[in-house]
MMTF fields as JSON, N, C-alpha, C and O atoms, coordinates in Angstrom:
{
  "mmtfVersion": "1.0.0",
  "mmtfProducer": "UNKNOWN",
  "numBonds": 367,
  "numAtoms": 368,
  "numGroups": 92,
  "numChains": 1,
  "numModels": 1,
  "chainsPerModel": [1],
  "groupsPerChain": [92],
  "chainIdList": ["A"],
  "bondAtomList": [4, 2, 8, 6, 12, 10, 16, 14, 20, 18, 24, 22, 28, 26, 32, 30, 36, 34, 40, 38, 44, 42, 48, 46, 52, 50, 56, 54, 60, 58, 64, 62, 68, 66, 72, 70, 76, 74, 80, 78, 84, 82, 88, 86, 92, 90, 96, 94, 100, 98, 104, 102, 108, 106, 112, 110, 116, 114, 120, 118, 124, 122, 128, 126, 132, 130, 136, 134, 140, 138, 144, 142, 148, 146, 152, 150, 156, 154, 160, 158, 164, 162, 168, 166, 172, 170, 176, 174, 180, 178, 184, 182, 188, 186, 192, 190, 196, 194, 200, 198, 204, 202, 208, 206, 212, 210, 216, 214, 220, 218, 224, 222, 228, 226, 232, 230, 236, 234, 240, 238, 244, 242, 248, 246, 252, 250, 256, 254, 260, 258, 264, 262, 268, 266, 272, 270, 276, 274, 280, 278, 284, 282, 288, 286, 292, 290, 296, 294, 300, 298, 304, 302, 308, 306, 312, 310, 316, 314, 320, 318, 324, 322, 328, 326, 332, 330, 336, 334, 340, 338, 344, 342, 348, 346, 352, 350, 356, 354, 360, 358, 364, 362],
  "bondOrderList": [1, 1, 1, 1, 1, 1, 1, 1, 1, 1, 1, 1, 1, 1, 1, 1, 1, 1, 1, 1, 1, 1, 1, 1, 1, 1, 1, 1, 1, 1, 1, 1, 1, 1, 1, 1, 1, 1, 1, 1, 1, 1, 1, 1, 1, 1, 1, 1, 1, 1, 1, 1, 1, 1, 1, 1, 1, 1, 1, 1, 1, 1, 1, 1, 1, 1, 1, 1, 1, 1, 1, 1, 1, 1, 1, 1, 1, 1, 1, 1, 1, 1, 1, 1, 1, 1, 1, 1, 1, 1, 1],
  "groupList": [{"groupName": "UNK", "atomNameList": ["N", "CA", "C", "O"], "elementList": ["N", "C", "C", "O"], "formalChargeList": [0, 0, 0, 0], "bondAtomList": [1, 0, 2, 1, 3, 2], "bondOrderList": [1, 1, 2], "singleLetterCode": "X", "chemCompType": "L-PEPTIDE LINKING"}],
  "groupTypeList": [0, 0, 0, 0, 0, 0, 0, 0, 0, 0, 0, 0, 0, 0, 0, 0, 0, 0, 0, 0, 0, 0, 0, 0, 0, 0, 0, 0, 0, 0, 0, 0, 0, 0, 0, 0, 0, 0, 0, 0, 0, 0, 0, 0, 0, 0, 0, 0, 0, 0, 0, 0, 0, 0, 0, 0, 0, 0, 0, 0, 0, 0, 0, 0, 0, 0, 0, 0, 0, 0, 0, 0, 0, 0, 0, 0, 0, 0, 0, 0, 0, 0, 0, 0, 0, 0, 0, 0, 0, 0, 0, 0],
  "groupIdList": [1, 2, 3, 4, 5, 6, 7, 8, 9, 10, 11, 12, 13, 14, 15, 16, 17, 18, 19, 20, 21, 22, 23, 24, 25, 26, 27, 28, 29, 30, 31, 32, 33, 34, 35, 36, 37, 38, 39, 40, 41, 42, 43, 44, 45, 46, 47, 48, 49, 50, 51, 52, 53, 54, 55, 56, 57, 58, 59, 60, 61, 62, 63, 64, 65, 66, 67, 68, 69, 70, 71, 72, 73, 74, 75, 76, 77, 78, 79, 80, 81, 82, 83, 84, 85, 86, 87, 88, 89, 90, 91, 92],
  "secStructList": [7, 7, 7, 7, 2, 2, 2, 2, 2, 2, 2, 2, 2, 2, 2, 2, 2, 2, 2, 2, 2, 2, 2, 2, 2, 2, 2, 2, 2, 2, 2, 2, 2, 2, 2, 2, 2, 2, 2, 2, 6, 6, 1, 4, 4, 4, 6, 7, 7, 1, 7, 7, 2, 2, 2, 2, 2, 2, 2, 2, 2, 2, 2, 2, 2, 2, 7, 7, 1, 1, 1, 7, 6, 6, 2, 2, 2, 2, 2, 6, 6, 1, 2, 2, 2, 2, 6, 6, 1, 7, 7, 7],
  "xCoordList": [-9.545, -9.146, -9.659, -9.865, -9.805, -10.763, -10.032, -9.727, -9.397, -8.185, -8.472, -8.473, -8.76, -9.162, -8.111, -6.943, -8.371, -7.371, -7.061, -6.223, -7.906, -6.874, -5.852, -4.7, -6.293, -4.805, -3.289, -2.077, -4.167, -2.965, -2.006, -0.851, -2.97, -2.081, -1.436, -0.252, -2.088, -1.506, -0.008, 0.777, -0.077, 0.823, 2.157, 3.268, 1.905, 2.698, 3.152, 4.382, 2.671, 2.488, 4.386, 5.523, 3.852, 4.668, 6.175, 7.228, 5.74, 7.159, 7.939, 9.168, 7.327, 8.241, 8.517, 9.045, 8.458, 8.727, 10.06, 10.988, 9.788, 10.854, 11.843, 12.984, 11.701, 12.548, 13.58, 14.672, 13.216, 13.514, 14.286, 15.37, 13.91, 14.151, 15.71, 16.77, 15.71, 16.92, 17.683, 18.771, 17.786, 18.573, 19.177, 20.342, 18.433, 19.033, 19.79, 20.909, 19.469, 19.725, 21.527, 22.506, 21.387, 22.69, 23.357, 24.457, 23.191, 24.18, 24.641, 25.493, 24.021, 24.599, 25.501, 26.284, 25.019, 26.008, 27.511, 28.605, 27.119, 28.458, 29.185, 30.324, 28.535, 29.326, 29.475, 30.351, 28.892, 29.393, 31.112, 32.19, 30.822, 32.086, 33.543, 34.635, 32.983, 33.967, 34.61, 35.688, 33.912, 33.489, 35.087, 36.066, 34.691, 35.229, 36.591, 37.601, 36.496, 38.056, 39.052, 40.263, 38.386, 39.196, 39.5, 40.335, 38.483, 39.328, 40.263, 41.194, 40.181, 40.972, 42.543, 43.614, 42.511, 44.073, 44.591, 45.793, 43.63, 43.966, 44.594, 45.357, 44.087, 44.423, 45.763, 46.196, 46.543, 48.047, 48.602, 49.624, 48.268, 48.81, 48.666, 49.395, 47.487, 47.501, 47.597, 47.152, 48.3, 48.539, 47.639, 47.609, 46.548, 45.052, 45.396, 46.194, 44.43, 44.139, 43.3, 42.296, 43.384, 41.659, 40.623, 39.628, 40.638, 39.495, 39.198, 40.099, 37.911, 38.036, 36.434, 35.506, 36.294, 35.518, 34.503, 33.331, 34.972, 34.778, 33.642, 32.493, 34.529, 33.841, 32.495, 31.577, 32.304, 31.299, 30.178, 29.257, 30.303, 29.706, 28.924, 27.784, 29.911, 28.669, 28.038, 26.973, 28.657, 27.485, 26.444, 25.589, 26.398, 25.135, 24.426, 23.472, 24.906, 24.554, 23.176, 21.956, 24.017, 23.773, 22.51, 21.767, 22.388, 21.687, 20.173, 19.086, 20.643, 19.337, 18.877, 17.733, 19.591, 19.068, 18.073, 17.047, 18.256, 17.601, 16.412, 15.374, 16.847, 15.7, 14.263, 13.904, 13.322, 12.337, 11.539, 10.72, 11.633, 10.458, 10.128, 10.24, 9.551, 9.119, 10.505, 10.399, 11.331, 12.694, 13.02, 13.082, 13.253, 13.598, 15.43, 16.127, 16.069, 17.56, 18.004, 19.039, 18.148, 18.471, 18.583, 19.63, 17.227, 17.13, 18.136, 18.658, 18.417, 19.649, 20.925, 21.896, 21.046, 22.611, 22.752, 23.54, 22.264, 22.227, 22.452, 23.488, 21.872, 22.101, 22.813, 23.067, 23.763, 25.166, 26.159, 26.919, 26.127, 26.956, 27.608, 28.815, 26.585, 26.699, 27.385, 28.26, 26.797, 27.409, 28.664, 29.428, 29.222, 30.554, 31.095, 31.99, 31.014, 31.615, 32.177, 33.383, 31.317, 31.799, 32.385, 32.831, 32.244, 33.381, 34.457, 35.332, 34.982, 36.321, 36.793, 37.911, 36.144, 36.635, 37.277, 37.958, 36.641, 36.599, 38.191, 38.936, 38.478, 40.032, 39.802, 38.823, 40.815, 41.098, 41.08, 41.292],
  "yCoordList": [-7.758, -6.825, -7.34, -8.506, -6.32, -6.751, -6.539, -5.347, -7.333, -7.503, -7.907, -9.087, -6.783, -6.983, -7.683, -7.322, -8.615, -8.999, -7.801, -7.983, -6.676, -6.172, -5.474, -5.329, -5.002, -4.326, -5.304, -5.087, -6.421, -7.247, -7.688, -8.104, -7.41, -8.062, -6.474, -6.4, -5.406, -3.929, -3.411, -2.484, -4.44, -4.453, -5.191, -4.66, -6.391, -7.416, -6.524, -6.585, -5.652, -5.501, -4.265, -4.33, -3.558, -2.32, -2.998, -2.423, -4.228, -4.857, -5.441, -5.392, -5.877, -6.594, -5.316, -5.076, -3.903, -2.765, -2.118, -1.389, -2.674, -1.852, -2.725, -2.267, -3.907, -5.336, -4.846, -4.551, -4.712, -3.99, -2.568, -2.608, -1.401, -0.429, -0.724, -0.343, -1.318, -1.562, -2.588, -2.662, -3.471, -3.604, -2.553, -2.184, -2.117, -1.01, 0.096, 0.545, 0.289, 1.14, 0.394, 1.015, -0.927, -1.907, -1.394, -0.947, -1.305, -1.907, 0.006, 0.223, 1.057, 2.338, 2.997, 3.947, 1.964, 2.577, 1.551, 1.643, 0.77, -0.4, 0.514, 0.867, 1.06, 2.096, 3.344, 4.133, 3.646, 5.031, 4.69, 5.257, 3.851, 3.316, 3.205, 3.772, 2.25, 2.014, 3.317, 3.411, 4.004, 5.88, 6.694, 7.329, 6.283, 6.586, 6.159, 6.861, 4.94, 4.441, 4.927, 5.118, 5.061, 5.503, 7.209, 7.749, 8.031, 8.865, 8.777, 9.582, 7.963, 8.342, 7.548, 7.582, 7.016, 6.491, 7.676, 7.802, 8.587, 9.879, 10.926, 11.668, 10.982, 12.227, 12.558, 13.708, 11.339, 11.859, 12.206, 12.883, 11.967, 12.615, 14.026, 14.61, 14.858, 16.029, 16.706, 17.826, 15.821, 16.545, 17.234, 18.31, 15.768, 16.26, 15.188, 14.259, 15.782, 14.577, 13.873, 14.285, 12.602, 11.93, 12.143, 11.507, 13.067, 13.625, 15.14, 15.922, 15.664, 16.932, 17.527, 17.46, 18.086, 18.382, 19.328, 18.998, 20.265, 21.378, 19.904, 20.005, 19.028, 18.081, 17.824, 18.326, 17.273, 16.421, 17.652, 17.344, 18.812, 20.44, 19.951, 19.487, 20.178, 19.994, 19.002, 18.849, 18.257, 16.867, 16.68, 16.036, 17.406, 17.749, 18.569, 18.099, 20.103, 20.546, 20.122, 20.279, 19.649, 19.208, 18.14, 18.059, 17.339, 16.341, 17.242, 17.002, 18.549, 19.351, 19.601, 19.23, 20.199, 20.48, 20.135, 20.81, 18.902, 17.94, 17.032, 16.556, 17.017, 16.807, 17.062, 18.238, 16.031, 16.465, 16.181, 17.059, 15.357, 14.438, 13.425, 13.304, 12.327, 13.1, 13.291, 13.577, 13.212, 12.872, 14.32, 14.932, 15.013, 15.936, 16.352, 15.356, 17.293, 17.033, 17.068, 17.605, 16.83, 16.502, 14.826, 14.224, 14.065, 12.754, 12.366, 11.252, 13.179, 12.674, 13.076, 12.643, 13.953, 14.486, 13.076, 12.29, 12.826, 11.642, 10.271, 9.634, 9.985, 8.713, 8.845, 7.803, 10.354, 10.069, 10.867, 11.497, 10.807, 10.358, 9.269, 9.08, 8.407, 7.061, 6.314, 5.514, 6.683, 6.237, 6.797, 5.858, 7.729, 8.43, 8.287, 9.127, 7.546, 7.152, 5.494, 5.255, 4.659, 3.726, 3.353, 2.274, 4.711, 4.988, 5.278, 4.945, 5.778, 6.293, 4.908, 4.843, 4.148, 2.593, 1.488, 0.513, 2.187, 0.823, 0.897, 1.864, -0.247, -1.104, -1.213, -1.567, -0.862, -1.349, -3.081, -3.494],
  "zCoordList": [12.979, 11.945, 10.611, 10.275, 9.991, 8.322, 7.684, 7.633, 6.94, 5.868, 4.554, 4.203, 3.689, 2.189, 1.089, 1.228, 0.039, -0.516, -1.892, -2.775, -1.782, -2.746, -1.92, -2.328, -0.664, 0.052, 0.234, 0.234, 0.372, 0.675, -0.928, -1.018, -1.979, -3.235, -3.404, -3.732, -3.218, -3.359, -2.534, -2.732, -1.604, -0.666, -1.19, -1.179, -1.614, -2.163, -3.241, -3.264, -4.224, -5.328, -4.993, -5.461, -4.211, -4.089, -2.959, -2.683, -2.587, -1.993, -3.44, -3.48, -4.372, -5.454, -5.51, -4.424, -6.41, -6.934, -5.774, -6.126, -4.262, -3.626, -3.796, -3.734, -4.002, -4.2, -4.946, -4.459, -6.435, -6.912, -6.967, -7.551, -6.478, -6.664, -5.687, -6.184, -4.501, -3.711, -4.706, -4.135, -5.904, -6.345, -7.194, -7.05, -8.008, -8.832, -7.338, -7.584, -6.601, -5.586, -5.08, -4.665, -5.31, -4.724, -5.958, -5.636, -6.931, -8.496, -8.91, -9.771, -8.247, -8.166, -7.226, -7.266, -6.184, -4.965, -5.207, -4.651, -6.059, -6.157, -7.209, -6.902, -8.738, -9.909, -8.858, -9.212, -7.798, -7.213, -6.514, -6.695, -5.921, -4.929, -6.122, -6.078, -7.102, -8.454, -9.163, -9.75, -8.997, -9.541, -8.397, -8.791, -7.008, -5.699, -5.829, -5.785, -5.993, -5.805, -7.11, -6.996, -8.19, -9.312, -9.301, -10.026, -8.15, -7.815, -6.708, -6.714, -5.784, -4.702, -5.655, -5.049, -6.83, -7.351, -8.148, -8.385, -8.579, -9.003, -8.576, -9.195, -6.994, -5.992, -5.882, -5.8, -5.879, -5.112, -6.521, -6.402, -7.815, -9.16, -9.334, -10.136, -8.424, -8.483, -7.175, -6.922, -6.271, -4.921, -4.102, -3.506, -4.351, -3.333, -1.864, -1.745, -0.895, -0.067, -0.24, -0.822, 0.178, 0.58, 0.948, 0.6, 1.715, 2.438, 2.277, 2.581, 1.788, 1.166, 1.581, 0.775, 2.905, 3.341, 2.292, 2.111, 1.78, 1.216, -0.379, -0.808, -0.642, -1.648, -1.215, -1.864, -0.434, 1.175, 0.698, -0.058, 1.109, 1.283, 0.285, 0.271, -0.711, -2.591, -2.709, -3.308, -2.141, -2.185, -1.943, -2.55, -0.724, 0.279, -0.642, -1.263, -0.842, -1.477, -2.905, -2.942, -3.721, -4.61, -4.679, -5.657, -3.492, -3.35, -3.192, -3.717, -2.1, -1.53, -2.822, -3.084, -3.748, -5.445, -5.899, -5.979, -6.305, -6.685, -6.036, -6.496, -5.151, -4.049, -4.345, -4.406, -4.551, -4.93, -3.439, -3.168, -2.692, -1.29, -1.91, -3.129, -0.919, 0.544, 1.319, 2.512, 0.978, 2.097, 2.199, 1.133, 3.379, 3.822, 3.342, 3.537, 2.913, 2.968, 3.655, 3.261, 4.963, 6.466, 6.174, 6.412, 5.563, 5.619, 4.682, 4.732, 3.879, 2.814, 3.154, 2.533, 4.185, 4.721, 5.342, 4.816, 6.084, 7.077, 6.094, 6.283, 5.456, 4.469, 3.74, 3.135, 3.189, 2.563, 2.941, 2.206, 4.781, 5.641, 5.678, 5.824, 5.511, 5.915, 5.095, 5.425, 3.385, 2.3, 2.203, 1.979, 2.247, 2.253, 3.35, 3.446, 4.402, 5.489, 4.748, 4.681, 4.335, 3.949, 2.567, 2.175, 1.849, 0.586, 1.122, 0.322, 2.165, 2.911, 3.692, 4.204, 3.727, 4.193, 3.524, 3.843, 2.113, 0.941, 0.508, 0.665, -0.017, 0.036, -1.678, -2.334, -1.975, -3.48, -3.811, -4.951]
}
């Protein structure tokens, strides 16, 4: 295989940048969760539940909105499933 060194520094180049982009990606989903828990201490003051399907809906929603790609909104229903599965876990 013929392995050029600008692919390989181009390569390196866009791993620091994702390095990156997944911290900022860590330090939003940590203010989202912080965001999360300061509503779920809210809820029982206005005689909501925890769990609010109809909320979930807009989320989705909302995400498709904005959505620019390549990620399909299927690929983002699925990844904040996941994230809102483990906001419904989190412990004060």
């Amino acid at each position: 295989m013929n392995e050029t060194p600008d692919a390989q520094a181009r390569i390196a180049e866009y791993r620091t940048r994702i390095d990156e982009i997944d911290c900022r990606i860590v330090a939003l989903l940590n203010e989202r969760a912080s965001l999360a828990l300061a509503i779920r201490e809210l809820k029982p003051q206005v005689h909501m539940g925890l769990y609010d399907p109809k909320r979930e809906e807009e989320i989705f929603g909302h995400l498709a909105s904005c959505n620019e790609g390549p990620l399909y909104a299927e690929n983002l229903r699925e990844i904040y499933e996941a994230i809102l599965h483990v906001m419904k876990e989190l412990r004060d």
